[in-house]
C-alpha positions as YAML, in Angstrom:
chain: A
units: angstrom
residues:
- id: 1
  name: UNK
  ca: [94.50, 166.20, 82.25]
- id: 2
  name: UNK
  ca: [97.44, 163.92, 82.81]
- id: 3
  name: UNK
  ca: [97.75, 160.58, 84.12]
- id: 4
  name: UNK
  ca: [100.52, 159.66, 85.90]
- id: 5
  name: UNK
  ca: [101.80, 156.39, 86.89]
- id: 6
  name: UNK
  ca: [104.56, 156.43, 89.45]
- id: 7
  name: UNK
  ca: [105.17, 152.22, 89.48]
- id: 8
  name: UNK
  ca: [106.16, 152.70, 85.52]
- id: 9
  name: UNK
  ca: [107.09, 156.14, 86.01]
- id: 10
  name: UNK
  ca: [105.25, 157.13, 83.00]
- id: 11
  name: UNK
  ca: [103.15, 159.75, 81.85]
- id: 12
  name: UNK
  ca: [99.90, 159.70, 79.78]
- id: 13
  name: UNK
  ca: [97.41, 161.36, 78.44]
- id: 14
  name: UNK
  ca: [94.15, 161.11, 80.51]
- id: 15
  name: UNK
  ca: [91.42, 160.95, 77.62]
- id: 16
  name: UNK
  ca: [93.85, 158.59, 75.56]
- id: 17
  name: UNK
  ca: [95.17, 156.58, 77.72]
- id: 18
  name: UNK
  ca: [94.20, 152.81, 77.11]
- id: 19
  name: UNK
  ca: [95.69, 148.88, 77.11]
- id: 20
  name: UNK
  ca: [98.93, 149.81, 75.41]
- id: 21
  name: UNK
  ca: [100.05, 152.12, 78.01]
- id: 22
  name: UNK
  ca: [100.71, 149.52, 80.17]
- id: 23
  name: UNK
  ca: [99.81, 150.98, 83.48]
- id: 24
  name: UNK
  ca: [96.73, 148.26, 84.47]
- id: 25
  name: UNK
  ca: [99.17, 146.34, 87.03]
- id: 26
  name: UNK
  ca: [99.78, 149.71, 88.54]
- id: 27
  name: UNK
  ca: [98.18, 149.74, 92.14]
- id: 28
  name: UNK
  ca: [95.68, 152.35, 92.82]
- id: 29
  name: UNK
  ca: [98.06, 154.01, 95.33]
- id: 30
  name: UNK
  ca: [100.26, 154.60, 92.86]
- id: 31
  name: UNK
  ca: [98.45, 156.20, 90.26]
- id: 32
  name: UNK
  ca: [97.66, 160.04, 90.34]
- id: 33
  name: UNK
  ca: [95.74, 162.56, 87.86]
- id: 34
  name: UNK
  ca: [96.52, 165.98, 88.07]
- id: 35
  name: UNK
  ca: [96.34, 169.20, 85.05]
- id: 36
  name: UNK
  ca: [99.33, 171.11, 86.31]
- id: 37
  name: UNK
  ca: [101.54, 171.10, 83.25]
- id: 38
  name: UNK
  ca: [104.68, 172.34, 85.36]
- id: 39
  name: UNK
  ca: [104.21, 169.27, 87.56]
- id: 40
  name: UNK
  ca: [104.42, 167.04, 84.95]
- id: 41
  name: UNK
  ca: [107.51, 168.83, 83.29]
- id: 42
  name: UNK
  ca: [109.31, 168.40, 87.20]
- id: 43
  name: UNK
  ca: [108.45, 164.96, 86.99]
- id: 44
  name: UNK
  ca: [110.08, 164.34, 83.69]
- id: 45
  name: UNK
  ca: [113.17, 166.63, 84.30]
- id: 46
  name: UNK
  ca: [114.43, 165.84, 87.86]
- id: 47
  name: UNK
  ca: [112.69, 162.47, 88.60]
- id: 48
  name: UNK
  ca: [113.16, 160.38, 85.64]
- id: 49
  name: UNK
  ca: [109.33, 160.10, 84.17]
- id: 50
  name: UNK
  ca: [108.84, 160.12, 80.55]
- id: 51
  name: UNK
  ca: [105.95, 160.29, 78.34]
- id: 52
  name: UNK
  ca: [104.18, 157.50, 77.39]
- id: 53
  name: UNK
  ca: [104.18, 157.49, 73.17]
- id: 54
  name: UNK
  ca: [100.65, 155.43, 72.91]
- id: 55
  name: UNK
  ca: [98.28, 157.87, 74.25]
- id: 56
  name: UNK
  ca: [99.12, 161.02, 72.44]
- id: 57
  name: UNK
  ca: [96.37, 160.39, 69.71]
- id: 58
  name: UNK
  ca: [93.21, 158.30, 70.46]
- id: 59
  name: UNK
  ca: [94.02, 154.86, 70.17]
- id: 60
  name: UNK
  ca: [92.23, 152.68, 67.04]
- id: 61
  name: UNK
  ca: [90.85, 149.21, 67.68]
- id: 62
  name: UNK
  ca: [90.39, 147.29, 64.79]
...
């Protein structure tokens, strides 16, 4: 499931996602999940959203 995060324009993983993604100011009302791959591909291709790089692996606290 994705996470995406339409202040930052960013996209993360749902089950990684944590404090180095950078999406906690993000408003509720601008935050959506969804699981439709294609969706998140239109998002990145004619809108401008990218990836986020921190929550493609589970995220170590040490």
């Amino acid at each position: 499931m994705y996470f995406v995060d339409h202040k930052n324009k960013k996209i993360h993983q749902q089950q990684f996602a944590g404090d180095k993604c950078g999406f906690l100011d993000t408003p509720v009302s601008e935050r959506e999940f969804t699981k439709s791959k294609s969706y998140v591909e239109t998002l990145e291709m004619s809108e401008g959203f990218r990836i986020c790089s921190y929550c493609q692996t589970p995220q170590l606290v040490m």
